[in-house]
C-alpha positions in Angstrom: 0.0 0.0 0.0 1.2 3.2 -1.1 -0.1 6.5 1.4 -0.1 9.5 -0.8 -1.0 13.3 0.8 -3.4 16.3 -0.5 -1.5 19.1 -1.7 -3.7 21.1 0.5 -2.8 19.2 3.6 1.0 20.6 3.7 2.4 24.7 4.1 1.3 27.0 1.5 4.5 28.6 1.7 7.1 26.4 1.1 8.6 26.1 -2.4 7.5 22.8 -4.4 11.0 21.4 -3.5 10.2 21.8 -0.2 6.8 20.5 0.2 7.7 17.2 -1.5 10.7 16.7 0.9 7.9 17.5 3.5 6.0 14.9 2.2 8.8 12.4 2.2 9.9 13.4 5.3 6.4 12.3 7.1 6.4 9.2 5.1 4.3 10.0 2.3 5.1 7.9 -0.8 3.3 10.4 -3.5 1.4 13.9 -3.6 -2.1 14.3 -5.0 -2.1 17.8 -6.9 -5.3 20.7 -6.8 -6.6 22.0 -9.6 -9.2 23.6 -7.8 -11.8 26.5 -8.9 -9.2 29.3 -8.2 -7.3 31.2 -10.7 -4.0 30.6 -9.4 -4.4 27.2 -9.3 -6.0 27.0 -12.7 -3.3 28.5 -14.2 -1.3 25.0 -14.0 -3.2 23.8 -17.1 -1.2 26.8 -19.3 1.8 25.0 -20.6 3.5 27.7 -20.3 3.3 27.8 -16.2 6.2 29.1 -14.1 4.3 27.0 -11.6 4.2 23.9 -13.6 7.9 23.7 -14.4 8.6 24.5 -11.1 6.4 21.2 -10.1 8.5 19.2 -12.8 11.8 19.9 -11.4 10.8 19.5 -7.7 9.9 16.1 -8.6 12.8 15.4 -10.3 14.9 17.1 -7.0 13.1 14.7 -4.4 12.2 11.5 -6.4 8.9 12.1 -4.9 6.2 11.8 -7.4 2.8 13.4 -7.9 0.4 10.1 -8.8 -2.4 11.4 -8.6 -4.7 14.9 -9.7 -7.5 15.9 -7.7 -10.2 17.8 -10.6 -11.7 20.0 -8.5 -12.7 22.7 -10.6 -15.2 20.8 -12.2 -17.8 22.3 -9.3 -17.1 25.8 -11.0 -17.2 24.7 -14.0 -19.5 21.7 -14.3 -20.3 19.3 -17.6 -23.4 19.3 -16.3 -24.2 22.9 -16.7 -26.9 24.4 -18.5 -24.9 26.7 -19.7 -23.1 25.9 -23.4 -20.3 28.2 -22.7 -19.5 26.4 -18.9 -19.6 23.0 -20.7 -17.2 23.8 -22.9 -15.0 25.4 -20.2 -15.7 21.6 -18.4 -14.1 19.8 -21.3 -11.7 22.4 -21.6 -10.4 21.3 -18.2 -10.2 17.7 -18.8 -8.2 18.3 -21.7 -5.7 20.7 -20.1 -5.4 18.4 -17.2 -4.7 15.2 -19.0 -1.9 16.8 -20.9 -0.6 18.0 -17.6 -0.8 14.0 -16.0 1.0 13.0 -19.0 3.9 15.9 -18.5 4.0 14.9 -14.3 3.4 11.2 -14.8 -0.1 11.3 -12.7 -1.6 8.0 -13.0 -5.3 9.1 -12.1 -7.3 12.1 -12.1 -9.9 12.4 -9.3 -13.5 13.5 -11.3 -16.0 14.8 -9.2 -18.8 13.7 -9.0 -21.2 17.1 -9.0 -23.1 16.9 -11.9 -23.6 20.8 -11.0 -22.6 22.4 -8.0 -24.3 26.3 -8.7 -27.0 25.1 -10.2 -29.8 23.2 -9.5 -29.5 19.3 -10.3 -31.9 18.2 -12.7 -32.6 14.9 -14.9 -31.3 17.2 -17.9 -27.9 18.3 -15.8 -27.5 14.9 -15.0 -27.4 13.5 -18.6 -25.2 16.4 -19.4 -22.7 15.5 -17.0 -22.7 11.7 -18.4 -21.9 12.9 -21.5 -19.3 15.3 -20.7 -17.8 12.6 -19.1 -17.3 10.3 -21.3 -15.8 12.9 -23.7 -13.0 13.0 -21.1 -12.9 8.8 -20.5 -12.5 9.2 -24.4 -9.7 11.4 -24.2 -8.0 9.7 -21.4 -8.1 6.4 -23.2 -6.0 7.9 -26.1 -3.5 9.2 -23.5 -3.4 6.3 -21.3 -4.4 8.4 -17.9 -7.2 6.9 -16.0 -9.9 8.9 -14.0 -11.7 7.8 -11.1 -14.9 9.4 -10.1 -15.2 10.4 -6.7 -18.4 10.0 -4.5 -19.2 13.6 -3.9 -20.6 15.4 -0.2 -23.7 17.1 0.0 -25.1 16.5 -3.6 -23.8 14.9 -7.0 -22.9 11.1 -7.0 -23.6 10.5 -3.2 -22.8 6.6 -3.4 -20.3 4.3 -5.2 -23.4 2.5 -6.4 -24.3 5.9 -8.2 -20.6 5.8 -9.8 -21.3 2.2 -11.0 -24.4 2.7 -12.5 -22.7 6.1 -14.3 -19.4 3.9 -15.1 -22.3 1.3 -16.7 -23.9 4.1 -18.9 -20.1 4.8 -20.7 -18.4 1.7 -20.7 -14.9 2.9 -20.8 -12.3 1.1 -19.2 -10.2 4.2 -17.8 -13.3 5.4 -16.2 -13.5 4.1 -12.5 -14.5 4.7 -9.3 -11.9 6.9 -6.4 -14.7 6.1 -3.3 -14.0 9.1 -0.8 -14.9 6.8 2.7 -15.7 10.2 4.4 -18.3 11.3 1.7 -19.9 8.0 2.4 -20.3 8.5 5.7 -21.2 12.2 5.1 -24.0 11.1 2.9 -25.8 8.6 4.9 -24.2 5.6 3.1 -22.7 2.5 4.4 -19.2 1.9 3.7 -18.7 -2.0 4.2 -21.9 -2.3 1.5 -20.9 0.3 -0.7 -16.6 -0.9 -1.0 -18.1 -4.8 -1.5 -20.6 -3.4 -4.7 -17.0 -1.9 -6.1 -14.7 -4.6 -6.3 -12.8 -4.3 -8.9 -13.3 -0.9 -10.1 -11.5 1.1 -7.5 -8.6 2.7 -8.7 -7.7 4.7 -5.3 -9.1 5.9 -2.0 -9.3 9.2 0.0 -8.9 8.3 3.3 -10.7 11.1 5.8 -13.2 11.0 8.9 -16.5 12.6 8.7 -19.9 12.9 10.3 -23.0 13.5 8.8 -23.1 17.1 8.1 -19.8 17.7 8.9 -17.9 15.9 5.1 -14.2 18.2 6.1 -11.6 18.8 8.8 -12.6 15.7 11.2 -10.2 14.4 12.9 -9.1 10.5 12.5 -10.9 8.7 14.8 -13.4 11.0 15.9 -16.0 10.5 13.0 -18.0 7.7 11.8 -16.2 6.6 9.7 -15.6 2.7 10.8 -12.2 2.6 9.5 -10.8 -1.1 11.2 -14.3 -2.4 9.2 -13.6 -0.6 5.6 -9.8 -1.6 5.6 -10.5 -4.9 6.1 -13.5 -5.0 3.5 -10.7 -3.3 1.2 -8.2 -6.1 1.8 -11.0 -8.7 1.2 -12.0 -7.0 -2.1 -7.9 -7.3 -3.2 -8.0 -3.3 -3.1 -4.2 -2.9 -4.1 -4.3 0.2 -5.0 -2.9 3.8 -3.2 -4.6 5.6 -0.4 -4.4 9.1 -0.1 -4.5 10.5 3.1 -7.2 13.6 2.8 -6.6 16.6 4.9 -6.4 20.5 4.7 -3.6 22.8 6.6 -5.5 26.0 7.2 -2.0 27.5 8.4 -2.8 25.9 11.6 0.8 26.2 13.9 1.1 22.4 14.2 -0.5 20.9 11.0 2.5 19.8 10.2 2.1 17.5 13.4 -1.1 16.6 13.1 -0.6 15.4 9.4 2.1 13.3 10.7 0.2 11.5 13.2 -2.4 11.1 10.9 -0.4 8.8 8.7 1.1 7.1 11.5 -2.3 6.1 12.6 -3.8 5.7 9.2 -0.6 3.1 8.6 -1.5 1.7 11.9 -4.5 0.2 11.0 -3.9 -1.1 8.0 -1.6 -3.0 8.8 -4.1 -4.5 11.2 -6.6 -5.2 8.6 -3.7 -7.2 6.5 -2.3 -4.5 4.3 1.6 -4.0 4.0 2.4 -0.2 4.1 5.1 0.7 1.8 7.8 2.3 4.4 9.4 5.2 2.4 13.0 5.8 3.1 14.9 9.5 3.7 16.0 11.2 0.9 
């Protein structure tokens, strides 16, 4: 098993170089990358990026990679839209962020799972969104980067069952499932039922706690999440995939801390339901 970390869960202000030697430092084998609704971090997808080349070479510097791509933006701009001009801003952003896995090397890009987030969710928004996803499982296939959708809070694809039945509709192979087992919780859903219906067609989990109402910024532990239960349904399922370890900074004085215990009791347990945790050596 191979712990990954959310960009957002480490300083905003160190350089790239430094925040991936963070991340190796606390024992993190890979970073998951934002491209989230804001400008600045929308402004990866130009080629031309200060930022982006800056990302290339800190990889290169610390050996640590960046696996995975968190799609975020998607809830800004959503293929489900009723808006022609948004839609086209949607696919815009799948391509610009599949030519930007191929340039890091990310194997997976998280898709969310809104099929709108400003609007109002409709039969019509959801067909829209199915078919602007499966222009992006088309362009995926042809460069060999897979997405996973992810089982959203609050609305959207609330269950993996919901991400079946959508994976169903398109039929592509590099269109899978990244179950969030917080958003599960979040949403009323249970976990052990919802991880069995996947097998197979999980290509990586977010690992946070949650409570119903509460989807963000739970501690581990202190949520509903029945984490000892889902790692163990994992292992049964011959999940072998990464985990990502989901949490946010918020220039709190000891996140840094915090993140680190997190992964220490994160690894803790699943080794206890039968996983091996990839130990990552110092740089």
């Amino acid at each position: 098993m191979r712990l990954g970390v959310y960009e957002k869960a480490l300083p905003s202000d160190l350089s790239w170089s430094e925040r991936l030697a963070l991340a190796r430092r606390l024992g993190f084998d890979y970073l998951e990358l934002s491209i989230d609704e804001s400008e600045a971090r929308l402004a990866r997808l130009d080629p031309g990026s200060p930022e982006r080349r800056a990302i290339r070479g800190a990889v290169a510097e610390t050996g640590v990679p960046v696996w995975s791509l968190c799609l975020s933006a998607h809830r800004r701009f959503a293929p489900g839209s009723a808006s022609a001009a948004t839609r086209a801003r949607a696919h815009a952003l799948f391509v610009g962020a599949i030519d930007l896995a191929v340039e890091l090397g990310v194997r997976v890009i998280q898709v969310a799972g809104y099929y709108v987030y400003y609007e109002d969710e409709t039969p019509a928004s959801k067909a829209r969104y199915r078919e602007g996803v499966a222009r992006g499982a088309d362009l995926a296939a042809d460069a060999g980067v897979m997405l996973g959708i992810e089982n959203m809070d609050t609305v959207g694809i609330g269950s993996l069952e919901e991400g079946l039945e959508l994976l169903a509709q398109i039929g592509s192979p590099w269109l899978q499932l990244y179950p969030d087992l917080g958003n599960l919780v979040e949403r009323g859903c249970d976990p052990l039922r919802e991880l069995d219906l996947a097998r197979g067609r999980m290509v990586a989990v977010h690992a946070k706690d949650a409570r119903p109402g509460e989807p963000r910024r739970v501690p581990f532990g202190e949520g509903g999440v029945p984490f000892e239960a889902a790692l163990r349904a994992l292992a049964s399922a011959g999940y072998a995939g990464p985990m990502l370890v989901e949490m946010w900074n918020d220039d709190a004085p000891d996140s840094v801390q915090r993140l680190g215990a997190a992964r220490a009791w994160l690894a803790d347990r699943l080794v206890a339901a039968g996983f091996v945790v990839r130990e990552v050596l110092p740089a």
